[in-house]
C-alpha positions as CSV (number, residue, x, y, z in Angstrom):
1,X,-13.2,-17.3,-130.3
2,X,-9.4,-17.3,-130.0
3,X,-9.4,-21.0,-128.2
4,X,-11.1,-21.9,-131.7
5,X,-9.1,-20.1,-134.1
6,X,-5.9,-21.3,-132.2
7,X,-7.7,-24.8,-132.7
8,X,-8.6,-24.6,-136.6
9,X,-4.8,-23.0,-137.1
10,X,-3.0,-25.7,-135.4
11,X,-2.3,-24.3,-132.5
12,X,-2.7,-26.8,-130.4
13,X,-0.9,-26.0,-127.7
14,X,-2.2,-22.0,-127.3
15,X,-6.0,-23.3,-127.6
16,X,-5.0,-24.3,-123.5
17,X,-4.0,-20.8,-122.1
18,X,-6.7,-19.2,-124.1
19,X,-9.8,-21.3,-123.0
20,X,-8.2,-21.0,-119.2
21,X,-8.6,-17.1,-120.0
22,X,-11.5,-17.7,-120.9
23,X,-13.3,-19.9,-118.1
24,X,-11.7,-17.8,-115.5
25,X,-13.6,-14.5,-116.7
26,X,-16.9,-16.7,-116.8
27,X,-16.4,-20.0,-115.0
28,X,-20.4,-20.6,-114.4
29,X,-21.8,-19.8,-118.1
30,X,-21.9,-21.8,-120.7
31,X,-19.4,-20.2,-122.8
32,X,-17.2,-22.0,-120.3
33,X,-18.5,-25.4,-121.3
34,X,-17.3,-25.1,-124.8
35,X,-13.9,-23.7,-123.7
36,X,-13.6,-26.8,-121.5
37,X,-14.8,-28.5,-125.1
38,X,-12.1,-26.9,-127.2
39,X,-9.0,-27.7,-124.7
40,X,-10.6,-31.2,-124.9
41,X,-10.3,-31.2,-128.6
42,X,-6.4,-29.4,-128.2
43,X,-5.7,-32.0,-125.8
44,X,-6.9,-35.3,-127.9
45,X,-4.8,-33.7,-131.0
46,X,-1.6,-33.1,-128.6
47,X,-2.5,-36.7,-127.7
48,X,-3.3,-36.0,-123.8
49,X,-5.9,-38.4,-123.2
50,X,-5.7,-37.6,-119.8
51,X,-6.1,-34.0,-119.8
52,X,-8.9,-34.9,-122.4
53,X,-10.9,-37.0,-120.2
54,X,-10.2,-34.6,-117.2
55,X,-11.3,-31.3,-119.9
56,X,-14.5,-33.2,-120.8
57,X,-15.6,-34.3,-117.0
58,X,-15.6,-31.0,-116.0
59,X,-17.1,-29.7,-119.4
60,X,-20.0,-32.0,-118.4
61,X,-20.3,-31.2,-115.1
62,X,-20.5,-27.3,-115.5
63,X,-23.0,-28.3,-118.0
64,X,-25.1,-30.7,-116.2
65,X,-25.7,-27.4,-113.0
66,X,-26.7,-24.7,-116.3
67,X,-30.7,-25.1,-117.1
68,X,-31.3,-25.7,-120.5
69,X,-30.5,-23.1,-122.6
70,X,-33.6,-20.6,-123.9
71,X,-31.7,-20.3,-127.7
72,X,-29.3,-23.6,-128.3
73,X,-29.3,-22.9,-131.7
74,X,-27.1,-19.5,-130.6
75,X,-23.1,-20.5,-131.7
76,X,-22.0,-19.7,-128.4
77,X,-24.6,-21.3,-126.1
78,X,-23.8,-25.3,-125.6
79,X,-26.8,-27.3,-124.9
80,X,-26.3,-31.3,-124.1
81,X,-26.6,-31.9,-128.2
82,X,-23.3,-29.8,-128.5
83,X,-21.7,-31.4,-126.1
84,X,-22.1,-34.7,-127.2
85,X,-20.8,-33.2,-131.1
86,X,-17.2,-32.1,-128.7
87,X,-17.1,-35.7,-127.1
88,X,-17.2,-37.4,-130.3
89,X,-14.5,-35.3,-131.9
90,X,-11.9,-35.9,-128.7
91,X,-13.2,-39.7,-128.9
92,X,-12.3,-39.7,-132.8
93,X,-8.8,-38.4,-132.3
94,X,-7.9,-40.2,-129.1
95,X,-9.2,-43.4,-130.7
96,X,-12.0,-44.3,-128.8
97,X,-13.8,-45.5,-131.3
98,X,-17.0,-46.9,-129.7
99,X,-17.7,-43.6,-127.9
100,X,-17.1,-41.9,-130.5
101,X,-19.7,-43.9,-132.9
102,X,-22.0,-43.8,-130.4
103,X,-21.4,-39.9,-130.2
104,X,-21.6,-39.6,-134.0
105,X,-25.1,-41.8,-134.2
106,X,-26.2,-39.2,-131.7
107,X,-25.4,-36.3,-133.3
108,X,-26.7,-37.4,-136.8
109,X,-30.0,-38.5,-135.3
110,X,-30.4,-35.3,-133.5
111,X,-29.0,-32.9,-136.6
112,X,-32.0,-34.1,-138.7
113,X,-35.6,-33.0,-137.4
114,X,-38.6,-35.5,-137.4
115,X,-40.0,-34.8,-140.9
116,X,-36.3,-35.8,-142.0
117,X,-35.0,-32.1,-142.7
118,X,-31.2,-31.8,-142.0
119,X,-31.3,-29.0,-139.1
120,X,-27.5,-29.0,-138.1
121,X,-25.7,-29.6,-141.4
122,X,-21.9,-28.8,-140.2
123,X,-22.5,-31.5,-137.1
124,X,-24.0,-33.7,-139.5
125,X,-20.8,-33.6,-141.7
126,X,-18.2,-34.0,-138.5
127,X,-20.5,-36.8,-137.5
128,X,-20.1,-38.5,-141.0
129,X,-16.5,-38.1,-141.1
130,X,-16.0,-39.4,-137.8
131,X,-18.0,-42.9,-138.9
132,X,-15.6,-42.4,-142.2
133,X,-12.5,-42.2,-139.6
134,X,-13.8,-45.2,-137.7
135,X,-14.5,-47.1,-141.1
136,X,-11.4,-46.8,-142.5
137,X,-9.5,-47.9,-139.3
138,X,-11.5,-50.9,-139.4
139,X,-10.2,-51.3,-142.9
140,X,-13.7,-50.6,-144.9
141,X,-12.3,-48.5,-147.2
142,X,-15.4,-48.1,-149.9
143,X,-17.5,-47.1,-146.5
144,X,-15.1,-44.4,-145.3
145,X,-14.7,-42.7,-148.7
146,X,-18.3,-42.9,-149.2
147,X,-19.0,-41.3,-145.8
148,X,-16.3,-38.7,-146.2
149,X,-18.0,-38.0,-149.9
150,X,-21.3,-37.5,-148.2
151,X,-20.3,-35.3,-145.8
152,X,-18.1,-32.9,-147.9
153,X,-20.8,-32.4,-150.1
154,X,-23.4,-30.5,-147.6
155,X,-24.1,-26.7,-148.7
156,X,-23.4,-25.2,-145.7
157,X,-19.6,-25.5,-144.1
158,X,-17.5,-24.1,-141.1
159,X,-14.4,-24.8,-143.7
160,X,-11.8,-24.9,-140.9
161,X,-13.0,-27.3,-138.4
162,X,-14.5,-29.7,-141.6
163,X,-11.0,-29.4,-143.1
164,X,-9.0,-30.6,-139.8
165,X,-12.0,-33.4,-139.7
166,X,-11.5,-34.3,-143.7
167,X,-7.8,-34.6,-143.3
168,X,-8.0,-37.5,-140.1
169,X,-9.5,-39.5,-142.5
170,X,-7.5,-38.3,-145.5
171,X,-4.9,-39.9,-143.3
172,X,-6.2,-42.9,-142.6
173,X,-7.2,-43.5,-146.1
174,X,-3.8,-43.1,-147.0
175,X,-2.5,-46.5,-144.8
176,X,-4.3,-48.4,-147.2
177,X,-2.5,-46.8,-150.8
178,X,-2.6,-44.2,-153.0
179,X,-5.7,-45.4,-154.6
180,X,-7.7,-46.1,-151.5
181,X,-10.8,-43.5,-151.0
182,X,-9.5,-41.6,-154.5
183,X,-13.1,-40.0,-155.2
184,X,-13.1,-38.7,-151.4
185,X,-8.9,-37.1,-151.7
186,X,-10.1,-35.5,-155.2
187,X,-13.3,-33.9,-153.6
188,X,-10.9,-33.0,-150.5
189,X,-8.5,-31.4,-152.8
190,X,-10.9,-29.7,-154.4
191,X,-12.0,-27.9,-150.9
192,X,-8.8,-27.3,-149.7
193,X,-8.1,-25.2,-153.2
């Protein structure tokens, strides 16, 4: 938990020696895997690509030996659906934007069940912000606000890590003017308060 509240703070840099901690007192578990997926995600916004790249190999390698997990929809269990919902958030940042669309495709197709229910609501919302990111960068504004819209406007929210999401694109919306994706930065706004 302290690797992710160091990551949600901004504290990039202690999310490292915390997941470290944390691997070494359970290096085979899969509590392990989602350390290795929060230094990714310190990494990408330190902009490490390297060390993000080497954090998500072995992330997907401890991952790949664990059997499936019995309950993957416990918070602290990752199953290969998690996983890919880490990759596309270090993809996002470091600006890999075709893995990380084809991460975020993944992760809304698998957060919604077969009779069309939304079943994983807050990867749903990274997922749509992430296509909003990738949008924007690709200069469709009207896409990325309306994504960004969509996705802060889910019931159920982890506020921190959708805030740090909201505010990439907030960003990127922001190269384009101070009228560019307005409905999105007033919804935004309104979150933040």
């Amino acid at each position: 938990m302290l690797a992710w509240f160091h990551l949600t703070a901004g504290n990039f840099r202690a999310v490292i020696p915390a997941a470290e901690a944390g691997i070494r007192e359970a290096p085979s578990h899969s509590v392990a895997v989602q350390l290795y997926g929060q230094q990714a995600k310190a990494y990408a916004r330190m902009q490490m690509p390297e060390k993000v790249h080497e954090a998500l190999e072995q992330g997907r390698a401890l991952l790949d030996r664990l059997p499936y997990p019995d309950r993957p929809e416990n918070h602290f269990v990752v199953d290969p659906d998690k996983w890919d919902f880490y990759a596309m958030d270090t993809y996002r940042i470091v600006g890999e934007d075709q893995l990380a669309r084809r991460n975020a495709e993944e992760v809304i197709r698998r957060s919604v069940s077969p009779e069309g229910t939304l079943i994983s609501p807050m990867r749903n919302a990274e997922a749509q912000l992430t296509l909003g990111v990738i949008a924007a960068r690709q200069g469709d504004v009207e896409e990325a606000a309306t994504l960004g819209i969509r996705a802060l406007q889910y019931g159920r929210q982890s506020r921190p890590s959708l805030l740090l999401v909201a505010a990439e694109l907030e960003h990127e919306l922001a190269t384009y003017g101070a009228s560019a994706g307005v409905d999105f930065r007033e919804l935004f706004n309104e979150l933040k308060r």
